[in-house]
N, C-alpha and C positions, 0 to 999 in steps of 0.2 A: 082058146080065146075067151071062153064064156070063164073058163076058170079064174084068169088073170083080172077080168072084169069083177070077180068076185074078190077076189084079193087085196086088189085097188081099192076096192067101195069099204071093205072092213078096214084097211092101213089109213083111209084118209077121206070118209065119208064119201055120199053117193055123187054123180057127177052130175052136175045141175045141166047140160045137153048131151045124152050119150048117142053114140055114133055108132051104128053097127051096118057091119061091112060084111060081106058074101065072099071069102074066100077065093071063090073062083071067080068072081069079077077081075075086070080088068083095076077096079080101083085098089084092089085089095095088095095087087104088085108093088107099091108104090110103099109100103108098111111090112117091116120085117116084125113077124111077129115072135122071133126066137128073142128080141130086147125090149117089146114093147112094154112090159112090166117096170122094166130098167130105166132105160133113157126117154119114154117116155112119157115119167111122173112127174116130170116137171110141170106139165100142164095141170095134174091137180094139186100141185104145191101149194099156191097162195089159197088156195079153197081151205087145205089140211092148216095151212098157217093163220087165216082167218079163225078156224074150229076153234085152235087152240090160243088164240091173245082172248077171245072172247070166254073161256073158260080159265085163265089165269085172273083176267077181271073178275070175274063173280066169284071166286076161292078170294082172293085176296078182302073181297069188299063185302063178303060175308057178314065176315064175325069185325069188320075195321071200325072205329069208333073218332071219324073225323073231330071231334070236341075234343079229345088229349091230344096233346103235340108226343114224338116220337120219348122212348125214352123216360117216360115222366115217371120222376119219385126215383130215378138210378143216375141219373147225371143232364146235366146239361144238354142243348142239343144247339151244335153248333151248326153255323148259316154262313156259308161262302156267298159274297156279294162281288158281282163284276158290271159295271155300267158302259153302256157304248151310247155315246153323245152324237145325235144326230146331227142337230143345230141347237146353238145362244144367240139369242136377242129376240127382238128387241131390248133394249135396255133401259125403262121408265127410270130418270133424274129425278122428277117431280113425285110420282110413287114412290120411289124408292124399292123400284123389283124389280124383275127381268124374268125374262121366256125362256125354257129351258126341253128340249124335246129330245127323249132318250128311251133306249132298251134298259129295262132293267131285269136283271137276272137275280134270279137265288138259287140255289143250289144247297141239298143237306141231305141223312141219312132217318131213313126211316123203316125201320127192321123189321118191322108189320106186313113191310110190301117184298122183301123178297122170294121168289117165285127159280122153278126149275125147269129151265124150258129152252131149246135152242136158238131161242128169240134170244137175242142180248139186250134189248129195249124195247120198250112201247111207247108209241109217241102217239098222245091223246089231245083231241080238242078242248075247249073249253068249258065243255059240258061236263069234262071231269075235275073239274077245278073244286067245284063244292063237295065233290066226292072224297075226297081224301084233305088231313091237314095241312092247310097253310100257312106260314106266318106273319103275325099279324103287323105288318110294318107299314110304318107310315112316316111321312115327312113333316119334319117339326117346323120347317118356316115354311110350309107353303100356304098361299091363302087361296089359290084355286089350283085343281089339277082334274084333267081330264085323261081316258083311258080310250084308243082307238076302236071304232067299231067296225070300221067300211075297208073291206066290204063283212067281212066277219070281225068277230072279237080277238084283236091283235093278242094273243094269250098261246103260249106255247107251255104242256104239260109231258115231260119224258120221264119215266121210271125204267130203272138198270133193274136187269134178275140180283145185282146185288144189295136190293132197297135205297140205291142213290136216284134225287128226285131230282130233277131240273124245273123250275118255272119262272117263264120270263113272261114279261109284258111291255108295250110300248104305252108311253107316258109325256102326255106334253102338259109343265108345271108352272106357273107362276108364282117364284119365289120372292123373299124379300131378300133385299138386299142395301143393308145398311151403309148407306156412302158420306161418306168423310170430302167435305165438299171447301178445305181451307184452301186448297194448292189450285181450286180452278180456274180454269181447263186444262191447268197441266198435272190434273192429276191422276191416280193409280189406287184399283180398286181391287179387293178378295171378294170376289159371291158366294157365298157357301150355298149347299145343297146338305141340308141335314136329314136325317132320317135314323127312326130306330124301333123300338118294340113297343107297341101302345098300352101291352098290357104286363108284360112277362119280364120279370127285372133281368138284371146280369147273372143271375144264380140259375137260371131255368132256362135264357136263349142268349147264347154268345156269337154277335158279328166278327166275320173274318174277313177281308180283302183278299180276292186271291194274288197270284202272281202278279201277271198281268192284266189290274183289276179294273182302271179304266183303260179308255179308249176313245178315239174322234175322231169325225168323217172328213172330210174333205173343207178346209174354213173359206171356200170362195164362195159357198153357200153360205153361209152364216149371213143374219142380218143383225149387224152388229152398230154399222155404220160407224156413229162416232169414235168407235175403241177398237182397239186391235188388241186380240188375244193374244199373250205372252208365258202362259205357261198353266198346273195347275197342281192341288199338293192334295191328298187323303190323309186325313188321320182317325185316330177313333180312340174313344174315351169314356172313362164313366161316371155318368152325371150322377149327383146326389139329392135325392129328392127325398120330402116327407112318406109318397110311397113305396118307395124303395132305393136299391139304384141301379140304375138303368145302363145298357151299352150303347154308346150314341156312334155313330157315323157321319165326317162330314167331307165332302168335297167342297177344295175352293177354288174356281176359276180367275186368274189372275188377267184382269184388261187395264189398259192403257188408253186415256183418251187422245183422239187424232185434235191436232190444234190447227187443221186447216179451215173449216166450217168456221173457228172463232178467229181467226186471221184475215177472214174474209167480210165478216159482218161487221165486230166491234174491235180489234187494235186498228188496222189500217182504215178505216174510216175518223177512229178518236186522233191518232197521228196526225191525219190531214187536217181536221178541224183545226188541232194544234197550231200547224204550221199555218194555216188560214187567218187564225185570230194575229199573228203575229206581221202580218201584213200591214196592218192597220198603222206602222210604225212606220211607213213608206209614205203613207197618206199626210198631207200637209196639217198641220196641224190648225188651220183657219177651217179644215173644211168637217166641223161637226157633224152634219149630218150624216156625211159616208164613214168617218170611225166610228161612229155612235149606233148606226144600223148595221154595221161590221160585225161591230161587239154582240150587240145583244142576239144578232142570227146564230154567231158562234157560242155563245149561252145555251141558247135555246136548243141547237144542235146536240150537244152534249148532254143535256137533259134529256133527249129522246134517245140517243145513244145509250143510255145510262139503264135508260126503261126496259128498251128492247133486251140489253143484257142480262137484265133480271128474268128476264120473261120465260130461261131456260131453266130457273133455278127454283126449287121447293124454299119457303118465306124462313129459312135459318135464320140463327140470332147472331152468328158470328160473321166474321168480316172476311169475302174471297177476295184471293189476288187476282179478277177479277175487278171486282170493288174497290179494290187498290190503285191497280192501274185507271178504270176511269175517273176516280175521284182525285188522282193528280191529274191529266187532264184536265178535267172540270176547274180545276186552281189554277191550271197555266190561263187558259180560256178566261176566265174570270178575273184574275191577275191582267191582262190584256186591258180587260172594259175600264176597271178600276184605274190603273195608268193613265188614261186618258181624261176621264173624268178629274183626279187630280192634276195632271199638268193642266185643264184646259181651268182650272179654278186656281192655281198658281199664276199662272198666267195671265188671267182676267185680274187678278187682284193686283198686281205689277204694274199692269198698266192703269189700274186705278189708281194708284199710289203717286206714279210718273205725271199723270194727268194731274192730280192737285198738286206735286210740288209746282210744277209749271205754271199754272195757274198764280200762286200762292208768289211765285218769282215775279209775274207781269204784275200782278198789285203793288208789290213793293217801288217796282222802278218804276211805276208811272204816278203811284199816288205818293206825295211825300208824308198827307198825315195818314197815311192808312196803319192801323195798326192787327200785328199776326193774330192777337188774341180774337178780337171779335170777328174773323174770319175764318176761324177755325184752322188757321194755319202754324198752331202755334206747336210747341212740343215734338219735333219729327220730322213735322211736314216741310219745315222750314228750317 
């Protein structure tokens, strides 16, 4: 026993509670000690496994020089990228951005770190992130992004015995996103999500997509409201800049705006108004004061309708369909008031007309010297 207990302790370090048992006890029955060596090392396995990840770390991170990236000065060092989309949205009209909350991974080869050991992986906290090279990628339209901390630092670091590194992080970004706002509210938008090397041109870190390089969750969670997500495309390309040129990355999320919200507020409200001011044609045309306040209710209705529709929309210089549709409106409505004001000043002059021939007729057949001219009945009237 005493020997095997020695054997154990040199194979796999000493045993942090040892147990010693009297042979002749009855507990002793219960422990075959012709395999104790054998079957049961398993209980100081994770101790001998612990020994040995923590002894792969300090060989590797010895002599490692986290400041060069893998590779440097013999080739490139290429960077598998794969995204998993939590949730999109909100989606800011008036900013012109959107919310965007995802896993982002990298993945790449780093020959410094592999190691020979029956581990096939290490899987390290955060705390090993500054410890070895990362790369230095960042996202070119975003104007805020935040990095999860709670309850730890959302940050996952795996190194393979064959120097392949994994590091992912969870990410929620506020991107911009440029929107093309002639077709509104029937219209249809690309988000992109770009990102790429801050400092390292195409010649020294080359992005890859893997296979299956994006991905997304479940869209009943999404808070998108307005749009409904219809699809999404990657590509990647190399920009040309005075300091180099660079490998870019862009996802595009392709949404669709919903036209129930605007069906509800401003077409079927403008419609009625419409058919409202056209009422007014019903009304007897003696009675001014009720086409008159008719009109201008429905005037003034379409000017707050007008308002209210703007009030979704960032101060563009071009003209939405939209703008379109209530500014006819606005013409039919107003076309309304106008009508009546002209018939009722047609009208009135008519019968001002009627009134002096009349007039102009009883002078003649009652006075015989009366003459048209000095009555102003002359030329027309008479």
């Amino acid at each position: 026993y005493w020997i095997l207990l020695i054997i154990n302790e040199l194979n796999f370090g000493p045993l942090s509670h040892p147990v010693f048992l009297d042979p002749s006890s009855d507990s002793a029955e219960e422990y075959d000690y012709d395999y104790l060596g054998v079957n049961k090392t398993w209980v100081l396995t994770p101790r001998a496994q612990e020994t040995d990840a923590t002894q792969i770390l300090n060989t590797l991170l010895k002599d490692y020089d986290s400041k060069l990236r893998p590779d440097i000065g013999i080739k490139p060092t290429n960077i598998d990228v794969d995204i998993y989309v939590n949730s999109i949205g909100p989606v800011s009209v008036i900013q012109m951005e959107y919310t965007i909350d995802i896993f982002f991974a990298q993945s790449w080869y780093d020959r410094r770190l592999r190691f020979n050991s029956t581990l096939k992986a290490l899987t390290l906290n955060s705390n090993m992130v500054s410890r070895i090279w990362i790369p230095d990628t960042f996202f070119r339209n975003s104007k805020r992004a935040d990095s999860h901390w709670i309850t730890t630092p959302n940050q996952l670091l795996r190194i393979w015995n064959d120097g392949k590194v994994l590091y992912t992080l969870r990410l929620t970004i506020e991107a911009e996103c440029l929107l093309q706002l002639q077709n509104f509210p029937m219209d249809t938008h690309s988000c992109p999500l770009i990102f790429s090397s801050y400092g390292y041109p195409a010649e020294e870190i080359v992005y890859r997509w893997r296979r299956y390089s994006i991905e997304v969750s479940d869209q009943r969670s999404w808070r998108l409201y307005q749009f409904d997500f219809t699809g999404l495309r990657n590509t990647s390309e190399v920009l040309r800049t005075g300091a180099g040129d660079y490998m870019v990355m862009t996802v595009s999320f392709d949404l669709s705006r919903r036209m129930g919200y605007f069906a509800i507020q401003t077409y079927i409200p403008c419609i009625l108004t419409v058919v409202l001011s056209w009422v007014s044609f019903w009304i007897k045309r003696d009675s001014t004061p009720a086409r008159t306040s008719l009109g201008i209710t429905t005037v003034l209705t379409m000017t707050t309708l007008s308002t209210i529709s703007r009030k979704h929309l960032p101060r563009v210089s071009y003209v939405t369909a939209m703008d379109l549709f209530v500014s006819v409106c606005f013409i039919f409505v107003f076309a309304a008031l106008i009508e009546y004001a002209t018939l009722n000043y047609l009208v009135g002059n008519r019968r001002l007309l009627a009134g002096k021939k009349a007039s102009c007729l009883v002078r003649w057949w009652v006075g015989p010297h009366w003459r048209p001219e000095s009555t102003g009945c002359w030329g027309g009237h008479f």
